[in-house]
C-alpha positions in Angstrom: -127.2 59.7 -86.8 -128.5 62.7 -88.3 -128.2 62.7 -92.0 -130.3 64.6 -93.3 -131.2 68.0 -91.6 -133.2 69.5 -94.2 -134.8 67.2 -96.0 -136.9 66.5 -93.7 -137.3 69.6 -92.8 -141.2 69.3 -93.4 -141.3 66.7 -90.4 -139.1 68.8 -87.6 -139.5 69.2 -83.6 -139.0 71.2 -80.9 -136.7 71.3 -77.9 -138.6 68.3 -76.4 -139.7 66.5 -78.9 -142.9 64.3 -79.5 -140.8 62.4 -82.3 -137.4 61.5 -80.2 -134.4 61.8 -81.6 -133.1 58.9 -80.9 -136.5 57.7 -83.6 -135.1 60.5 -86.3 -131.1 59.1 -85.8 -132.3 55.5 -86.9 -134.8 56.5 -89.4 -132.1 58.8 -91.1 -128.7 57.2 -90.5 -129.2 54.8 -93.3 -129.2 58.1 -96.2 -125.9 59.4 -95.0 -124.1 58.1 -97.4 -126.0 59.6 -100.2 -126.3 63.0 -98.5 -122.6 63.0 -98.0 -122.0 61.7 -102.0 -120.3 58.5 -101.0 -123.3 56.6 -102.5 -124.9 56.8 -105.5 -128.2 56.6 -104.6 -129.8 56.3 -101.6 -130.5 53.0 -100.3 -133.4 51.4 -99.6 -133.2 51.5 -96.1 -132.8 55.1 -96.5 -136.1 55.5 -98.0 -137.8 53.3 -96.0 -136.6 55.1 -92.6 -137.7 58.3 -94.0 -141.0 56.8 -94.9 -141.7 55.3 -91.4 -140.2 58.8 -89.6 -142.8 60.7 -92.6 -145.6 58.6 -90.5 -144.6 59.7 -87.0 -145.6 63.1 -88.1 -149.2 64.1 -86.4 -148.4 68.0 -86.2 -146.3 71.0 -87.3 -144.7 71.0 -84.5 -143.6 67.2 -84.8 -142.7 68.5 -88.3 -140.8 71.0 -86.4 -138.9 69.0 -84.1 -137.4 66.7 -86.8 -136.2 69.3 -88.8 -133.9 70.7 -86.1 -132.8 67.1 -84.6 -131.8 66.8 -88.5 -130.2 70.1 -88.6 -128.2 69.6 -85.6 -126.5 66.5 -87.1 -126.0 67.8 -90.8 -123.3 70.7 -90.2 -120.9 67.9 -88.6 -121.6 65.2 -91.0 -120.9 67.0 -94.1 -124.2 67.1 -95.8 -124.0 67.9 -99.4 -127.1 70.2 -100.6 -127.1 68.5 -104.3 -127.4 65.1 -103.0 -129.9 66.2 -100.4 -132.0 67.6 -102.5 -132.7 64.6 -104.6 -133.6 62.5 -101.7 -137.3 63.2 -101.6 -138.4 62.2 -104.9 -135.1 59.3 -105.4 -137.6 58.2 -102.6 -140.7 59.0 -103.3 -141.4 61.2 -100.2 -143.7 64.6 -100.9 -142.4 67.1 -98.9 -144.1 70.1 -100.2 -140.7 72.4 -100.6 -137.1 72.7 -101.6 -135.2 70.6 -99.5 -131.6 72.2 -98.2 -129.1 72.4 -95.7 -130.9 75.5 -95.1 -134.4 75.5 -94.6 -135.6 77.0 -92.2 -137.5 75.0 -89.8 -139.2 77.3 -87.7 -141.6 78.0 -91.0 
């Protein structure tokens, strides 16, 4: 699942990815419920997938490729800016920018 598109947009990929996205659906699924608002906070296996996926990250355009496996996900899911962008520091993740629904993540 993708949950959230733009939070991590500072780890994104490209068509063909050298983080799959089959790695980015179970490193995110578990924040869904916070990025949606049907939790209160995210969980921690929500963190701790978005840790591990921060890891997988060796480039810009691994950072690249994430961010648009998370984007494609995020418009179906109903992903919820205000409870997206509280994810990084609810988890302690440094991402180095605003985190929305729509970030850009060709930059």
């Amino acid at each position: 699942m993708l949950f959230l598109l733009s939070f991590l947009f500072f780890l994104a990929n490209s068509g063909e990815a050298a983080v799959p996205y089959t790695t980015v659906d179970a490193n995110a699924a578990a924040c869904l419920g916070f990025a949606t608002g049907m939790a209160a906070k995210p969980s921690s296996a929500c963190c701790d997938g978005l840790q591990q996926l921060a890891q997988t990250v060796k480039s810009v355009e691994d950072k690249k490729a994430i961010c648009r496996c998370l984007k494609v996900g995020a418009k179906s899911l109903g992903i919820q800016d205000r409870f997206l962008s509280r994810i990084p520091r609810a988890c302690n993740i440094k991402v180095g920018f605003p985190v929305s629904v729509n970030t850009n993540c060709e930059t």
